[in-house]
N, C-alpha and C positions, 0 to 999 in steps of 0.2 A: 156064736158065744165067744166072748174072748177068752182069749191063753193065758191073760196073768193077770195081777193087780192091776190097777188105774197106775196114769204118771204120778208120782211123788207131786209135782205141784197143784194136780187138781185135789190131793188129800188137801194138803198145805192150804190151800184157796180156802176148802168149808171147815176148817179149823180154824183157820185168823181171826174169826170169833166164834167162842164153842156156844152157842145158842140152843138152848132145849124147845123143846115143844111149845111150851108155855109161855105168854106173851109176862113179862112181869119177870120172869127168870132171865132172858137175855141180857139184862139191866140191872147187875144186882147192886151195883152201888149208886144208882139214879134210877130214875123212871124211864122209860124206854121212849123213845123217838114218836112222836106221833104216826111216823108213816107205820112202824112197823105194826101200832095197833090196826091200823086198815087193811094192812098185810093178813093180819090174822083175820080181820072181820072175813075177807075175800076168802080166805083156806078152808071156812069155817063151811063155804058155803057147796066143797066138794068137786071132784071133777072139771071137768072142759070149763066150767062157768068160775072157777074157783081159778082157773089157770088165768081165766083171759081178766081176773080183777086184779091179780097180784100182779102180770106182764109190764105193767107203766113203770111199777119200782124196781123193774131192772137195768131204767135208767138213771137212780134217783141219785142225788149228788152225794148221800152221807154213804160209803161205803158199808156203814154196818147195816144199814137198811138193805142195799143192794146184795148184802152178804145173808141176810135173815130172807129176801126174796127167792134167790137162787135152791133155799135150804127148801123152803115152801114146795118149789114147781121141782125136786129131787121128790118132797115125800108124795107129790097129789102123783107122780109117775108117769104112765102112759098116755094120760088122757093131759097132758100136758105139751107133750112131742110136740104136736104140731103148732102150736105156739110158740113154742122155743125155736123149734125150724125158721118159723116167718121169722121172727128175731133179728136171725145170721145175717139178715140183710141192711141191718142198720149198727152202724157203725158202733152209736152208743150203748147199744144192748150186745152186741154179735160177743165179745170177752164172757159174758155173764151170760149169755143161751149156752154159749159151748162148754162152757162148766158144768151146767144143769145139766147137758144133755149125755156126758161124759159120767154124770157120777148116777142118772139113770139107769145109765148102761143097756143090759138086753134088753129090753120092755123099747128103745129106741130105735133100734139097729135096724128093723125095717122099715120104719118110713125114712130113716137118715139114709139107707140104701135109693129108697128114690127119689129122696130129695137132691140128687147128684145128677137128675137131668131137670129139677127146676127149671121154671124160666127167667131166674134171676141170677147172673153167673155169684153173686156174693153167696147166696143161699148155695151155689155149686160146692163155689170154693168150701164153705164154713166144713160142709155135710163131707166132704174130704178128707180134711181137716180129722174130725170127729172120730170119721171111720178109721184111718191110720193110727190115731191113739185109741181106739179100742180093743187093734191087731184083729180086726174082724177078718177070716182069708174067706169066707164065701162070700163076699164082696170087690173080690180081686175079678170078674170081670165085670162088675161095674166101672172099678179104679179105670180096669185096662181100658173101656170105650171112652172116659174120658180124657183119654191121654189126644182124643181127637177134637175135642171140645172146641168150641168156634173160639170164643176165651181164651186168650194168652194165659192169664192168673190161672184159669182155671185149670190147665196144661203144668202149667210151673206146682200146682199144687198137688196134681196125679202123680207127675214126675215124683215127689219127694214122698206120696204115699207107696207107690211101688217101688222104691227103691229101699221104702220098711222092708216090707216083705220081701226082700230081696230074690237068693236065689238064682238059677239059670236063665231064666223064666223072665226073669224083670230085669238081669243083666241085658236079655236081647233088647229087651223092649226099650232098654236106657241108649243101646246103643246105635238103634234106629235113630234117634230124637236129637242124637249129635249132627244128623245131616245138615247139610250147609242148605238146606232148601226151609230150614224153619226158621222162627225169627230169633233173634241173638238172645231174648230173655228165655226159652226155650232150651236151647243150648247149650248156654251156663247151666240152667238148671240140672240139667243131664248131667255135664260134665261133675257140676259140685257132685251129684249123686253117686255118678260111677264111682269119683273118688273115695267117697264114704263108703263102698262097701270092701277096701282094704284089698286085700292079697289076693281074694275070689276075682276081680276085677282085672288084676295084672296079666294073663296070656290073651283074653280080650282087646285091653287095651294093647298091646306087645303089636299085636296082629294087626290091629288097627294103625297104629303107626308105620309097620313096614311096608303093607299093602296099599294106601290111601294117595289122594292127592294131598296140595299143601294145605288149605285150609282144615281137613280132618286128620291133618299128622297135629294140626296147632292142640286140636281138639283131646288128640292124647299123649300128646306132653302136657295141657292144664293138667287133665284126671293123673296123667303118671303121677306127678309133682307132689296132687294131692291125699294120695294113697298113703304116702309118710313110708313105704316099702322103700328099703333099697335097692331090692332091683329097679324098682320106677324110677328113681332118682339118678342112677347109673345110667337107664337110658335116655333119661331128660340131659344127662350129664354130654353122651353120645351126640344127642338133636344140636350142639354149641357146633357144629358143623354142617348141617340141613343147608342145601342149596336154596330152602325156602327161609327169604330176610327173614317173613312172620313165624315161622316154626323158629330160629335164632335168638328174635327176640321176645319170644315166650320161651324159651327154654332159660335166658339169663333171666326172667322175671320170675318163673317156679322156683329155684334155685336159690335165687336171692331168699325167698319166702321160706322153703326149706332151712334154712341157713345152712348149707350145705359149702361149707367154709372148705374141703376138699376140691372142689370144684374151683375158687377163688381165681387161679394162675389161669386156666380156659377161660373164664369167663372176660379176664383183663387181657386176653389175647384180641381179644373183639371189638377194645375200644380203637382199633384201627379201621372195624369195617366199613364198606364202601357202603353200608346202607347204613343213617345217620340215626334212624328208628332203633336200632339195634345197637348202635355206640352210645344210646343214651342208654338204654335200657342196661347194657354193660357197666357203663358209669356207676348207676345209680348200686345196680348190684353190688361193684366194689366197694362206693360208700359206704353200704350197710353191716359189709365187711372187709374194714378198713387193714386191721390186722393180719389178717391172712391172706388179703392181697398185697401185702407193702412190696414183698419181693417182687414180686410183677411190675408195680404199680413206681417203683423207683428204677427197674431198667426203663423201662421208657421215659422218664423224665430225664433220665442221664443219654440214651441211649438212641430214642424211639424217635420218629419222623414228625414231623412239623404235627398232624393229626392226632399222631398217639400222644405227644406233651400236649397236644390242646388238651384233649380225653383226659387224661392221667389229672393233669392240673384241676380240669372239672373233678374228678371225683375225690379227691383229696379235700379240696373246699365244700362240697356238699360232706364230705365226715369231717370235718375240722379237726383234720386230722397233724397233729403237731411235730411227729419225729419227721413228717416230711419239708419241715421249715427252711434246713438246710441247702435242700436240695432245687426246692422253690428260690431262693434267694440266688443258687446260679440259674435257675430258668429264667430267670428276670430278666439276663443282660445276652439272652439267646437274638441275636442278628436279626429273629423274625421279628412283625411288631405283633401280628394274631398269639406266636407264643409268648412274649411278653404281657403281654393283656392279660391272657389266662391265668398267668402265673399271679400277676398282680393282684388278682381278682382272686385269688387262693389264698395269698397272704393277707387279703385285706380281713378275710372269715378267721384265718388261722391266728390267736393271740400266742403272745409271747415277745421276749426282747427279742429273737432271731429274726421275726417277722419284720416287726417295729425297725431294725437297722436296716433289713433290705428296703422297704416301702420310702424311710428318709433317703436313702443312693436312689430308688426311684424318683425323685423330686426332678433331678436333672434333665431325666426323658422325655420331652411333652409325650409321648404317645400316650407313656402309661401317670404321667402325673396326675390328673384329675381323680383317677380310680388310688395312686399312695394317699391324695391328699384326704379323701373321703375314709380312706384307711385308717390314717393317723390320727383323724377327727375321731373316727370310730372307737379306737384305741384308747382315747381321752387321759386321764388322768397318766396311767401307765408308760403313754408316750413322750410327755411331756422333758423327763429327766433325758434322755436320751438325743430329743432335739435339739436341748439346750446346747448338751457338748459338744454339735456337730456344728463347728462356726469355723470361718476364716475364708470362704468359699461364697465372695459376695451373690451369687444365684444359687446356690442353695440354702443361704442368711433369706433373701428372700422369702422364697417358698417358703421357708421353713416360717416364716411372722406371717404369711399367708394363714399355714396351716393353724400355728396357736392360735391368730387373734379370731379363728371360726369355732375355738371350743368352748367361749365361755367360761362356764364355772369350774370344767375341769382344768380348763389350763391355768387360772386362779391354786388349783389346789396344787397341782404341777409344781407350780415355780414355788411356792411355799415348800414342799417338798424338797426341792432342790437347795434353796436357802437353807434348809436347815440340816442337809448333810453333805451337801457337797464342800470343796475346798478348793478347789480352782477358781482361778479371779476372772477369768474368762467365761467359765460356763455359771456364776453366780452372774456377771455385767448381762450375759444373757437374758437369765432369769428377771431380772430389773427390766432390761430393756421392755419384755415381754409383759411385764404388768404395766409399765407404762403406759403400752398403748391401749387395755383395756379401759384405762380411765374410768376405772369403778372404785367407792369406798373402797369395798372389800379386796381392792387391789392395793390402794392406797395404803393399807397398816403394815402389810409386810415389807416395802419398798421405803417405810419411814421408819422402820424396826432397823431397817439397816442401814443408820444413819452414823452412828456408831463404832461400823465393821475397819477396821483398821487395813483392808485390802479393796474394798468396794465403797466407803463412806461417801468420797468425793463422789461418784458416779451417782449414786443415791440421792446427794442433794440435787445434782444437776435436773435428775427424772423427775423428783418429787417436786420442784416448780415449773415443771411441764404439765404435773398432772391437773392444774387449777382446783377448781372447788371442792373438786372429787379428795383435794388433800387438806383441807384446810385443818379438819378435826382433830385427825391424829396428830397435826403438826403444833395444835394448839395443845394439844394433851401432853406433849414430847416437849416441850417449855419449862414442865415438871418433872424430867427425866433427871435420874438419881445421878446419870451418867452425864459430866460438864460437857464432852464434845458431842453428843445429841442433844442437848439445851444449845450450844451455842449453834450447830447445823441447823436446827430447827429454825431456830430467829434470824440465820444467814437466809434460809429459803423462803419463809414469811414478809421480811422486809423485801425478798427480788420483786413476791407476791404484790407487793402492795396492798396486806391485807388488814385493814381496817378495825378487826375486831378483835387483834393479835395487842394492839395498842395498849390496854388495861395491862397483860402478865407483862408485856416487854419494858414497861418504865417502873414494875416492880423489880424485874431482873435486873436494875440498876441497883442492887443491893448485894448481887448476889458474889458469894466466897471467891468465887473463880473467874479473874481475872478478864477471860477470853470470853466467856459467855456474858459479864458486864461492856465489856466491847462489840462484840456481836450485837446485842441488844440495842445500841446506843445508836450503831448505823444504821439498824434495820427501823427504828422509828425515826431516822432523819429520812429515810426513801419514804414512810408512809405518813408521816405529819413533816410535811417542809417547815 
């Protein structure tokens, strides 16, 4: 008999559509589905015969049909069981038998009891299943022989029903099941279970850790971890010292999961160990608590051996993690080239200008330049203003036109940026230079905008008949610039062009008020009409 109400969701299930008896009710604002009239013709007709007519629509594709089927083979009851049982073995139907068979209930419960030595392990697994949510306990040795089932599934399913019924009784039984002689999905399944049965679980598990070899210490550090007890946690906390790597690096993986942010300083203690399974595993733990490991996780970047800056720097980059920018930016010029690498490879994830300045000083290193340059591409737009300023250093001038002319459209928006708030004639000549050599329109408007600029003009006309075709437009449109020295630069840079179509405005601009730009005109059409 079971002990309490059904699961909340199998209520939920035969409620999602509240269907009465009557076929015509189901449907009150339409006519009801063809299937479900057949539905009812089959219900109509009673019993075993009335089960096995409605059985096809528990696969039917309109869920209310499926949902009005299920209601069916709940009211014909007993003489239905066994149809619902075959069911559990077909995937399409097995959701919708186990519902039936579930809100049946008692009138079930003995042929679900033997249908758990079927010969179909789906029909095992289902009838398992079933019984766990019915909380049936005179079927706990059923469960228990099937915890022997030749059936992997069908063992991982026993496992999770006696670990219902918990208790001493099904503690032992879970804790047989963690031996290292069964298969790994077996295992796990024990372990999740032990964990799930909370604080009852803990001098078991306690015991099993002290006493064991190493793969069954691993087995309960999982279950401690997952207990959510703090004493579990405490001695998962303990296991960051286990002479066994695999017990190490499952104690930093539980831990990490826990978020067991106390733990954090032991755990970054590890990113030194000699076994590389377990300094990953360490890493990744700091990652995920990047915060509370900073103190650990910045002596070793200041402090720690070639391995722990490797470690440290890995896990700083997997949390993109930013207060550590600084301290990354002297890792970078660390004598090693492995630490250099790492570090670079931290900065290239971690944004910010702190980053962006170290990554350009990287430019100098080959070892680590290819990983700045992939950095500062990365960084796109943001990096742009920063590159500009770093000039006078013909190999880092260089790299650095390496770097922009790989960005495209960010480095377009960059130097526009820069044009329009920088003030140094140096880091604007920059900014020109760099759209020059994209030789794009959209490059071309700002580098003719600054045709004008009373510290950068001349530099502007020299680019702007570099950039050929790519300038012709704006140069033609700048011909009608309100401003006389961008009319006259414009027809200075047009006539170097030799550009043919500039012809028509520039022998109108033999009209024009201003003196210089009727001169400019005059020579720029003797280079393009001899």
């Amino acid at each position: 008999m079971p002990r309490h109400a059904l699961p909340i969701w199998t209520i939920l299930l035969l409620l999602a559509f509240p269907m009465a008896a009557y076929p015509g009710s189901d449907f009150p604002s339409e006519a009801p589905p063809a299937a479900v009239l057949l539905v009812d013709e089959a219900f109509a007709l009673g019993g075993a015969e009335a089960a096995s007519g409605i059985l096809p629509f528990l696969k039917d594709s309109d869920l209310a049909v499926r949902t009005h089927a299920m209601r069916r083979m709940v009211e014909i009851g007993e003489p239905a069981v066994d149809f619902l049982l075959a069911a559990l073995r077909d995937e399409s139907t097995r959701w919708s038998a186990s519902g039936a068979l579930l809100n049946i209930g008692t009138p079930a419960v003995r042929k679900t009891v033997l249908a758990v030595k079927h010969e179909d392990p789906s029909v095992r697994r289902g009838a398992l299943f079933i019984l766990q949510q019915m909380d049936v306990t005179s079927s706990a040795p059923t469960i228990q022989a099937a915890l022997s089932d030749s059936d992997v599934s069908v063992q991982v399913q026993a496992i999770r029903a006696v670990a219902h019924f918990r208790g001493q009784g099904a503690l032992k039984l879970l804790l047989e099941k963690v031996d290292t002689g069964y298969p790994p999905a077996v295992r796990d399944a024990a372990i999740e279970a032990l964990a799930g049965l909370g604080d009852e679980a803990l001098p078991s598990l306690r015991s099993l850790y002290v006493q064991s070899g190493g793969e069954m210490r691993v087995a309960a550090v999982r279950a401690l971890g997952g207990t959510g007890a703090r004493e579990g946690i405490e001695l998962v906390r303990s296991a960051l010292s286990d002479p066994s790597a695999l017990v190490r690096f499952y104690a930093c993986r539980v831990l990490a999961d826990a978020g067991d942010t106390s733990s954090a300083g032991a755990v970054a203690a590890l990113l030194g160990d000699p076994d590389p399974g377990v300094r990953e595993a360490a890493g990744e733990a700091c990652a995920r608590m990047p915060e509370a490991a900073e103190k650990a996780l910045f002596h070793l970047l200041r402090k720690g051996s070639a391995l722990q800056k490797i470690e440290a720097s890995t896990a700083v980059r997997k949390a993109a993690y930013r207060p550590a920018v600084p301290l990354l930016a002297e890792v970078v010029r660390d004598p090693r080239p492995e630490v250099r690498l790492s570090a670079a490879a931290a900065l290239m994830v971690v944004s910010g200008p702190g980053a962006v300045d170290a990554l350009v000083n990287g430019l100098r290193d080959p070892v680590i330049r290819w990983v700045c340059i992939l950095g500062l591409r990365q960084a796109g737009t943001a990096a742009v203003p920063i590159l500009l300023r770093r000039t006078g250093d013909p190999e880092l001038d260089f790299w650095k036109q390496h770097v922009l002319g790989g960005m495209g459209d960010k480095a377009i928006e960059g130097c526009v940026e820069t044009l329009d708030r920088e003030k140094d004639a140096a880091t604007l000549s920059a900014a020109l230079c760099t759209l020059e050599q994209i030789r794009d329109a959209r490059a071309a408007w700002p580098v003719i905008r600054m045709l004008g600029d009373p510290q950068v003009g001349q530099v502007a006309v020299f680019l702007a008949a570099r950039m050929g075709q790519a300038a012709v437009e704006p140069l033609l449109l700048s011909l009608l610039d309100e401003n006389p020295v961008v009319r006259t630069r414009s027809a200075v840079v047009l006539g170097e062009m030799r550009e043919p179509r500039a012809v028509p405005a520039l022998r109108e601009m033999s009209l024009d008020p201003d003196a210089a730009v009727r001169n400019a005109a005059s020579k720029a059409l003797g280079r393009i009409v001899p």
